[in-house]
Every structure is written in C-alpha cells, then in structure tokens.
N, C-alpha and C positions, 0 to 999 in steps of 0.2 A: 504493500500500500504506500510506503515513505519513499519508495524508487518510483510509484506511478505521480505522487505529489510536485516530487523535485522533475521527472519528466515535462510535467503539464508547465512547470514555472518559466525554465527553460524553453520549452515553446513559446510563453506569452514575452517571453523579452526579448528572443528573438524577434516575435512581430513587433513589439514595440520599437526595436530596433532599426527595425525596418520603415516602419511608416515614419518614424523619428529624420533617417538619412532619404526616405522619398522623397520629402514634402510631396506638390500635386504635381509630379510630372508624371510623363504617357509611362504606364509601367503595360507588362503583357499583354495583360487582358486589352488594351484599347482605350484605356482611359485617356483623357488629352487635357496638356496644358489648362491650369486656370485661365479665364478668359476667352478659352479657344471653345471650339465647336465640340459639345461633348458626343462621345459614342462609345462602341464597345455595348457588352453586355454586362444586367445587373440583374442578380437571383436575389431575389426576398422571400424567406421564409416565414410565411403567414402561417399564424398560429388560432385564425379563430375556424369558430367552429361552423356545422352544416348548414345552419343558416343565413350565414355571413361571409361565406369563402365566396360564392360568387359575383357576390356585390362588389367584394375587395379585390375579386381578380381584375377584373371588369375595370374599374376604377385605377388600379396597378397598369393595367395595361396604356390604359390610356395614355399615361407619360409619354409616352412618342409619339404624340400628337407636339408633343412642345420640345421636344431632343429627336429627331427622328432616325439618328441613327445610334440612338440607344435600343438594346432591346430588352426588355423587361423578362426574366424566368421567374415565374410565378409557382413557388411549390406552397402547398399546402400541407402541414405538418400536426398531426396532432398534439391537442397543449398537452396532454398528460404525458407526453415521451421527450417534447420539443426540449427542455431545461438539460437535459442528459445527453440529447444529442447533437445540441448545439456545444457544450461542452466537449465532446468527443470531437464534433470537426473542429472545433478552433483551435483544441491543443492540439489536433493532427496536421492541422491545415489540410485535411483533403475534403475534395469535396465543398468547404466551406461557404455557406451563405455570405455574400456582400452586406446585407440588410437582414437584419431578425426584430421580429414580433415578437417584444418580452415582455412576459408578466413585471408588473412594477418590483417587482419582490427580487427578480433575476437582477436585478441592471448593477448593484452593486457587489454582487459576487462575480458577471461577469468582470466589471470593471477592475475590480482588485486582484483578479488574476493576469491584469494585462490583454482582456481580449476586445476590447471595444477602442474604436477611433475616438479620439475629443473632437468633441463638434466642434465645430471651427467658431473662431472666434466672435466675429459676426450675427452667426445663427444663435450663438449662446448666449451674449445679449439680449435678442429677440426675444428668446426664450422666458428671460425673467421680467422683457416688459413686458409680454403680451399673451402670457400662458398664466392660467392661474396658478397662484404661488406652488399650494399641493400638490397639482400635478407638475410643476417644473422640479420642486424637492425629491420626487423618485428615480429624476435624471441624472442625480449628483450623487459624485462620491469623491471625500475630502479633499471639495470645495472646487472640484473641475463638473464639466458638464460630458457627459458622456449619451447623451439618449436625450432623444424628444418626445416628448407624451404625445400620441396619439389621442386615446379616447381614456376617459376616466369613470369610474362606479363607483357604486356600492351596495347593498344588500335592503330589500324592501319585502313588504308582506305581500304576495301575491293572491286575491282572492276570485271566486265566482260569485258576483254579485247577487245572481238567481238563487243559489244555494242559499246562501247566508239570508236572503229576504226571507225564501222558504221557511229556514229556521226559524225567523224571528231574531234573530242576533245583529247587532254592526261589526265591523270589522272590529279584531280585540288590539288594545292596546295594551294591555301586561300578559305575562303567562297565563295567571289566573282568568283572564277574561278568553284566554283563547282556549283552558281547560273548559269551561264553560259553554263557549262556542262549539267545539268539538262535539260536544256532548247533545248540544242542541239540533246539529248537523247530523248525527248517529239517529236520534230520534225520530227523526223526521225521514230520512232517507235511508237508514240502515248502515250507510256508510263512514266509514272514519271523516273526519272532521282537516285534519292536518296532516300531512305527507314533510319529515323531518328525513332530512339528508344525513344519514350516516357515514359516510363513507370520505367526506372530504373533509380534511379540515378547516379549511375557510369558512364554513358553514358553522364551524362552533364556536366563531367568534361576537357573534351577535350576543351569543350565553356569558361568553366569557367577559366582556364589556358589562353586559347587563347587568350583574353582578359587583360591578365595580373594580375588574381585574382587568390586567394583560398579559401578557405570554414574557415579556420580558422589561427589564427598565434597563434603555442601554445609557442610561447618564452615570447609575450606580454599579453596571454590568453585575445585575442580581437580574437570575432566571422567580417568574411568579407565576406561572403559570400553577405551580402546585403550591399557591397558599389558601389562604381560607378561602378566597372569592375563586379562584380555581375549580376548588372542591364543588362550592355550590353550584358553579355554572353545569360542572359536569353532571350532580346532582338532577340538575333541574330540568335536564334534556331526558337524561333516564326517565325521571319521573312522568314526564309526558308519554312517554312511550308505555313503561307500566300501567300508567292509569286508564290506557286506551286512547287517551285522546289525539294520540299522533299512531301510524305507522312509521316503519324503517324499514332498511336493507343493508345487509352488508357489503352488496357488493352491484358496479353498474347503477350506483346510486340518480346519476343525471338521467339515463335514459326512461328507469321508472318511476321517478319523480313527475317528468315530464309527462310522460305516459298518462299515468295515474290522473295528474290536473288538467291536462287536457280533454281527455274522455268525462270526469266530471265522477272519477273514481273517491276524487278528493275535493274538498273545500279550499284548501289553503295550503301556501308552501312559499317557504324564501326562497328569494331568487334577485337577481341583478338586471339592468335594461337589457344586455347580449340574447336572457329569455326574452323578448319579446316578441319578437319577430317568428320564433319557434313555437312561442304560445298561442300567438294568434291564428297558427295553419290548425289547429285543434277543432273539433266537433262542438265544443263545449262555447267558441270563441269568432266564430263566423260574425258573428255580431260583433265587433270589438269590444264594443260599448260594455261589456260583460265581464268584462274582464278591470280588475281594480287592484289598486296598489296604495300598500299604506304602508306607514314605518316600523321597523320590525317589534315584535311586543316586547316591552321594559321587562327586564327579571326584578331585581327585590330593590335593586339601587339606581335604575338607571336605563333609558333606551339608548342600545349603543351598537353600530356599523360599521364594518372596516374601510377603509380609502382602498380601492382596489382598481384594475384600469393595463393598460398597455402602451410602451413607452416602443417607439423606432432609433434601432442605434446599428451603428457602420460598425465592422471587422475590422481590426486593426489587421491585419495582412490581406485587407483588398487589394485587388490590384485594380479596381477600380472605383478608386474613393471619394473621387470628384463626381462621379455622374450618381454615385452612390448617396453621398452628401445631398446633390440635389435630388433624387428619388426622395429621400426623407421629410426635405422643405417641402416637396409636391405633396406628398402624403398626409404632411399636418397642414396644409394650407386651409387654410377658411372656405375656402369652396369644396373643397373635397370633404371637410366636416361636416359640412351643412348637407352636402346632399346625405351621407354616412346618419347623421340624427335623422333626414326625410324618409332614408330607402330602411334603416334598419333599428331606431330609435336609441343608438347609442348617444352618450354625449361626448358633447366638445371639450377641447383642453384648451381651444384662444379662447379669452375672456369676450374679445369684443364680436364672435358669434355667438353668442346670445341674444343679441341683439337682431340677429337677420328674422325676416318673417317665416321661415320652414321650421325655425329654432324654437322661437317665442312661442309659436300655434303648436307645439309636439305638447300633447296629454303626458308623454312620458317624461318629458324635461321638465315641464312644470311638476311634476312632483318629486324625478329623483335629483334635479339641481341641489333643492333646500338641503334634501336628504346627506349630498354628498357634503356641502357648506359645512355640515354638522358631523359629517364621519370623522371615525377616528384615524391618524396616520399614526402608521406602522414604524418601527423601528426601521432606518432604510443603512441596515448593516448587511455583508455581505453575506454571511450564516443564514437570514433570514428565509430564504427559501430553501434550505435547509432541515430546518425547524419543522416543516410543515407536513414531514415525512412521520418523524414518529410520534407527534401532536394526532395525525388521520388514523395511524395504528389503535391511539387508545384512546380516542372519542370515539371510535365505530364499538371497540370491544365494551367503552360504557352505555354507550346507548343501547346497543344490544344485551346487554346483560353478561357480556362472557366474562367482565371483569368488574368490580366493585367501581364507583368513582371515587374514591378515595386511592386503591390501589394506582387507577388509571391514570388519575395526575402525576403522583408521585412518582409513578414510573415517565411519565412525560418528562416531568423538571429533570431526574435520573439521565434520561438523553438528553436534553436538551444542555446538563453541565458538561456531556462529555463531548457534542458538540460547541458549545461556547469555552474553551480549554479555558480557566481560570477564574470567572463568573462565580458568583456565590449563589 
C-alpha cells in the first residue's frame, strides 16, 4: 500500500512538473498557443446520471460551434466508480480525462495529490466575483483555485401531494411529524408513508445535522461523528424504520427509492434537484404539479442539509489545457446554466443567473435556492470523500438493524481516526 502511495505522488509531481515547464504552449494533443486559434481534442468525463447525460452531452458538444476545431469526447462515467477511476488514470496518466465532473467533496483530494491544473489566473478571479461564495469554496485548496462549480445542491423532502391530501396530513416538518405522516399514509392507502435511503451516506447527513452534529471539526481536527448527537442521528433513522414509518434497502438504494416514489409505492423520500427530472418521467408525476418539495424534517435540535453540487476542473498533464480551460468557462457560462436549471432543474453556481427569466420562473429554484443559502458546508479537506466510504458501511448496517447505532458510530469515528492519521 506505502509503495502504491509514494507511486501515485511521484506521478502527481511529475505532472505538476510538467504543466509547471509547459505553460500554454501546442503540446501533443493539438493544443495551440494562448491567443491563437484553439483545437485538438478534449475528453470530459461527465459524471451525472441517466437523466442528465444527454442534456450534458448535447450541450458539451456544442462547444464547436465557438472553437470549431476543437473536438469534444464526451464519456459518461458512472458517479459511484468515477472518484477511483479518475484516480487510477491520473496517477497513471493513461487514458486520462482532460476535464472531470467532480463531486465537491473530490476537488480537494484530487488537488492535494497534485492532479488538477490551477485555473488560470483570470478565470479565478471571476470565480470569486461572480460565483456564489459556497460554491467557489469547494474549488479551493490552500488558498489556490483548482475547479469551477458547475451546478450546486442540496437535500429537500420530496412528497406526492395527492397522497398526503388523501391522508389528511401537510408535509412534516420534524421527524415526529413525518412519524405521524407515515402512519397517516399507511392508513389510508396501506402503504409505507416514507422510502429512507440506506445505502448512501450522504443521505444521513440530514440526521446527522439535525441532531446538532457533524462528521468532523476540521478547525480542532477532532473526528464527531460518534459523539452524542452522532449516536442520536443514527438512533433516529433506525427508529423510523423500526417503527414502520419508513422502509429501506440495503442495497441499489437510488434505483428503489426512485422506483418506489415514482409509482406512488411511497409518500415521501429525500432527494436533491438532479431527482427531478427523473421524478417527473414517473406515473405518479405526469402532472408535475404533484409533485412537492419541502425542507428536510428537523431531528430534536435543528433542520439541517449538506452543500453538495459538482465543480469542472482540468488535469494537470493535459496536453491540452488551453482548449481544456476554455471547455470549463463554456460549461459554467451563464447560458449554459440557465438553459441546465430550464432542461433539467438543476441550479446555478453564477450569482447573477438568478436573475434571468428560465431561472426566476423554475418551481425548483424557488425553493431549493433558500434551501441551499441555509445548507451546511462540509469540511473541504482532502480525506473528505474518503470518509464517506465507511460512514455508508455503518449507517446502512444501523438502519437496517444489523448493527446497534451506538456500535455503528463508534465504529464510524474508529475509521474515520485511522483515516484522518492524528485527529482526536
């Protein structure tokens, strides 16, 4: 494992080395002089998922409408493998995407291993006047700019408004009201009330917040995920589950999630705007209008959402960095966000689309904007996507029952110190 770490470092300073003695001249691929006529080919490895790859491609492509002899390779990568195997080509360099689609959580693990270009000087300025502050902060790592946000989330109650009238319930805003809810939901239709995602850890950060915890304090580098408000978050998701008022899965959690609230198997279920567009090809959602979103329910101390979202950042051993650089500007451009909130209801990372008319009129920006204003941001250390490995191990085994939630924190903090080496 110590001969594969010092391998991968070695790779990254080599490429740093590299893009250091480049600057932007023609290198292999076709890249050309700053100022000159860009061309060559640039691969972007887009990481969203099935209902959004072809909007993104589509849109990717288009770039040679304004570089025409650029040509765009558009692969589509799964998110759940893309973190490992972007890893794997960058410290191999083979294969290597020019452009990757990284969760915010990735940017500064890749950056600290030396695999991402620094956005150029220019662009990085832009960056912090005209991107909202949050989402330019998951760009940075100690105090350079490496990644431009794309699009930004966070986590909302997803409901079927028909159901819940049926019941006689509003949508809940604490646990206890959605224990309630559930119940009301069962009654009436036989069906479980709530569809709780097992299987990911992202999803148990809502508990975890709500409860008045977080996973780590990196001011103090003390791991907290397994202190008191730990314990109850993870309490309090079991407990849903045992009480009946939620179902789970341990496994393929998105796709029966999805499933389940689309068909109208379920009442409720958290989710981010990326669902929408997914949500609404459902049986249950042909009407849009039926479909409702509210902020995730308060546990005992607090309603609380992560900052989550996807930043566009350049390979540090591109060899074509300039036309690469500009794919990225094209990409976070203000028209390209605006039509991305029209065709797919994600949101913007410039501040000043918000302001356009497709932005303003989105039902979904009007409610998950406030939402994101108020999430919480993450710890933006490198480990951090890390973490999220055996954090998912023992939230599924608490919600499921296979392990106590006392056990399952404790063992979480347990990894989490032997990944943070020195952390209390």
């Amino acid at each position: 494992m110590r001969r594969g770490i010092a391998a991968t470092a070695l790779v990254a300073t080599l490429a740093l080395a590299a893009t250091a003695c480049g600057g932007d001249t023609k290198g292999d691929g076709g890249d050309t002089k700053a100022g000159g006529e860009l061309s060559g080919t640039v691969t972007w490895w887009d990481t969203s998922g099935d209902a959004e790859k072809a909007t993104f491609q589509k849109i990717a492509e288009a770039f040679t409408a304004k570089h025409p002899k650029v040509t765009v390779k558009y692969v589509n990568i799964p998110y759940g493998d893309a973190q490992n195997k972007a890893k794997n080509a960058f410290s191999s360099g083979s294969d290597a995407p020019d452009v990757i689609r990284a969760d915010v959580g990735w940017v500064a693990d890749f950056a600290s291993l030396g695999y991402l270009d620094e956005v150029p000087a220019d662009a990085a300025k832009k960056v912090d006047a005209e991107f909202l502050p949050q989402a330019a902060a998951s760009g940075k790592f100690e105090g350079k700019t490496y990644a431009v946000p794309q699009v930004i989330d966070t986590l909302g109650l997803f409901y079927n408004k028909k159901m819940l009238a049926d019941a006689g319930v509003q949508p809940p805003t604490t646990l206890e009201e959605l224990k309630t809810a559930s119940a009301a939901v069962k009654a009436k239709t036989g069906k479980p009330g709530y569809y709780l995602r097992g299987d990911d850890s992202y999803w148990s950060l809502p508990f975890i917040y709500g409860e008045g915890g977080d996973l780590v304090d990196a001011k103090t580098k003390t791991v907290t995920v397994d202190n008191a408000a730990g314990v109850k978050a993870f309490k309090a998701a079991r407990e849903l589950v045992s009480s009946g008022a939620a179902i789970t899965n341990a496994t393929d959690g998105w796709n029966n999630m999805q499933t389940a609230f689309k068909s109208g198997e379920v009442a409720m279920m958290i989710n981010g705007p990326w669902a929408v567009a997914d949500t609404y090809a459902g049986d249950q959602f042909k009407d849009k209008a039926n479909l409702g979103v509210a902020a995730v329910p308060a546990g005992s101390a607090k309603a609380g959402s992560p900052q989550g979202g996807h930043d566009l950042a350049v390979y540090a051993g591109s060899k074509n960095r300039s036309a690469a650089h500009a794919f990225v500007e094209y990409m976070t451009s203000q028209d390209v966000q605006v039509q991305s909130t029209k065709e797919l209801s994600l949101l913007p990372t410039r501040t000043a689309a918000y302001e356009q008319p497709d932005v303003k009129s989105s039902e979904m920006v009007q409610f998950f904007k406030p939402a994101v204003d108020k999430a919480v941001e993450r710890a933006w250390i490198p480990e951090n996507g890390a973490l999220f490995e055996p954090l998912k191990v023992e939230w599924t085994k608490a919600v499921t029952g296979a392990s106590t939630p006392e056990d399952a924190a404790k063992a979480a903090g347990t990894e989490f110190r032997k990944i943070l080496k020195g952390w209390k």
